[in-house]
C-alpha positions in Angstrom: 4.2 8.6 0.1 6.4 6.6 -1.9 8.9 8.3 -4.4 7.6 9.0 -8.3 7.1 6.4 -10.5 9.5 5.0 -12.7 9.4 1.7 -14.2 6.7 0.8 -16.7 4.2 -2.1 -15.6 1.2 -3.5 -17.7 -1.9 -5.5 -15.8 -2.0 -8.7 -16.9 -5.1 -9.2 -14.6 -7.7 -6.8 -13.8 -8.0 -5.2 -10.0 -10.8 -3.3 -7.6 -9.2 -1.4 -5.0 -10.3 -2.9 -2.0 -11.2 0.6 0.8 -12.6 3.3 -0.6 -11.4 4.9 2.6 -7.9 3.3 3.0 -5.8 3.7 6.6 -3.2 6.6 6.0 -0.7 8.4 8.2 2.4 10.3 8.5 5.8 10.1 9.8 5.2 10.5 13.5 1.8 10.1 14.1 0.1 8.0 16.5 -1.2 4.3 15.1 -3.1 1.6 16.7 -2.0 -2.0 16.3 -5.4 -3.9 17.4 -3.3 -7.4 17.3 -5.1 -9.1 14.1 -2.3 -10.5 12.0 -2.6 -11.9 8.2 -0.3 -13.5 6.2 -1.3 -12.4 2.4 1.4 -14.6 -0.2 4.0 -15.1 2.4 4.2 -11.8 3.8 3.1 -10.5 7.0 0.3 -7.7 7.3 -1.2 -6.1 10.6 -4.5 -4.4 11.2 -3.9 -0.8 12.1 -6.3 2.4 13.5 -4.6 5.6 12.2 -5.0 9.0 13.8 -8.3 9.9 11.8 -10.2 6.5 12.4 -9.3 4.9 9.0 -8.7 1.4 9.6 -6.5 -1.2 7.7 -4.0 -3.3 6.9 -0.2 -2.2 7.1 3.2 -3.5 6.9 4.4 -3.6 10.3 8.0 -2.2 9.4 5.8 1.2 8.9 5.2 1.7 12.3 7.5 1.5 15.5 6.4 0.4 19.1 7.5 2.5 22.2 7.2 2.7 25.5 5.5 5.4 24.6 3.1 4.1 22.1 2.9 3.1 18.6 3.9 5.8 16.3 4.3 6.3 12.1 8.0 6.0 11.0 7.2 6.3 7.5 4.4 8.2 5.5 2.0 5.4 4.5 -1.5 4.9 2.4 -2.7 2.2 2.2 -4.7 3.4 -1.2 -5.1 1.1 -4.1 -5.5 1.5 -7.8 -8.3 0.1 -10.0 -6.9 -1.2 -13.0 -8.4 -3.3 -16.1 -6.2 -6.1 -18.4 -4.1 -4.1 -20.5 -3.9 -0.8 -18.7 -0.4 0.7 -18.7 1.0 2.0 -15.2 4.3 3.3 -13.6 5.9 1.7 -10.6 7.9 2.9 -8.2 8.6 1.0 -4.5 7.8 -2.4 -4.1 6.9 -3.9 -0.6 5.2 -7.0 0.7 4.0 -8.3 -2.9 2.1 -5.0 -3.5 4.1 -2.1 -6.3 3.5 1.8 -5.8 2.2 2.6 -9.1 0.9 5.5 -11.0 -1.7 5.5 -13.9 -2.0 7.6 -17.0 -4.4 9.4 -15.4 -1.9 10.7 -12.6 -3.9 8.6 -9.8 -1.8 6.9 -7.6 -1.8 3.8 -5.4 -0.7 0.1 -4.6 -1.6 -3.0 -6.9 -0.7 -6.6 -6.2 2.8 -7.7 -7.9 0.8 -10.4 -9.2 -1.3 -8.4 -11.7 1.5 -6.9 -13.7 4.1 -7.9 -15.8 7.1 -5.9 -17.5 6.9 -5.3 -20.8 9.1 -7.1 -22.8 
């Protein structure tokens, strides 16, 4: 998972997380690229199977491909956070247009750059 949060964020725009079952995995496990590509503001996202079944969309840079398959070089969830206009969270790693973020209630997750601003 991505390091503790750090910087303070507010949501300019409200957001639904989108899976309530998001893809996750860890560092060395085995992932399955199906092929399906998107490209979400400019950045490239691929459609992943992890090790339990979970399926999603992950940064490719998470993953490397081997002759001996397709395995996790990062730990990675794809979890999001719900948030509503106004709401105060922390973030932490950036990546693809999305921010790591924590809430005040200590939940964790990604929300789209787009729906937060710094406070000035």
């Amino acid at each position: 998972m991505p390091p503790a949060a750090q910087s303070p964020m507010r949501a300019i725009a409200a957001h639904r997380r989108s899976y309530a079952h998001p893809i996750a995995f860890r560092r060395g496990e085995a992932v399955q690229l199906t092929g399906r590509e998107d490209d979400w503001h400019g950045h490239r996202w691929v459609w992943a199977i992890g090790p339990d079944g979970r399926e999603g969309w992950i940064p490719p840079q998470t993953v490397a491909v081997g002759a001996g398959g397709t395995f996790a070089c990062i730990d990675y969830s794809a979890a999001e956070l719900t948030v509503a206009v106004g709401e105060t969270v922390w973030a932490a790693e950036a990546q693809l247009g999305w921010l790591w973020c924590r809430n005040e209630r200590g939940e964790e997750g990604w929300l789209p750059c787009e729906v937060l601003l710094a406070p000035t």
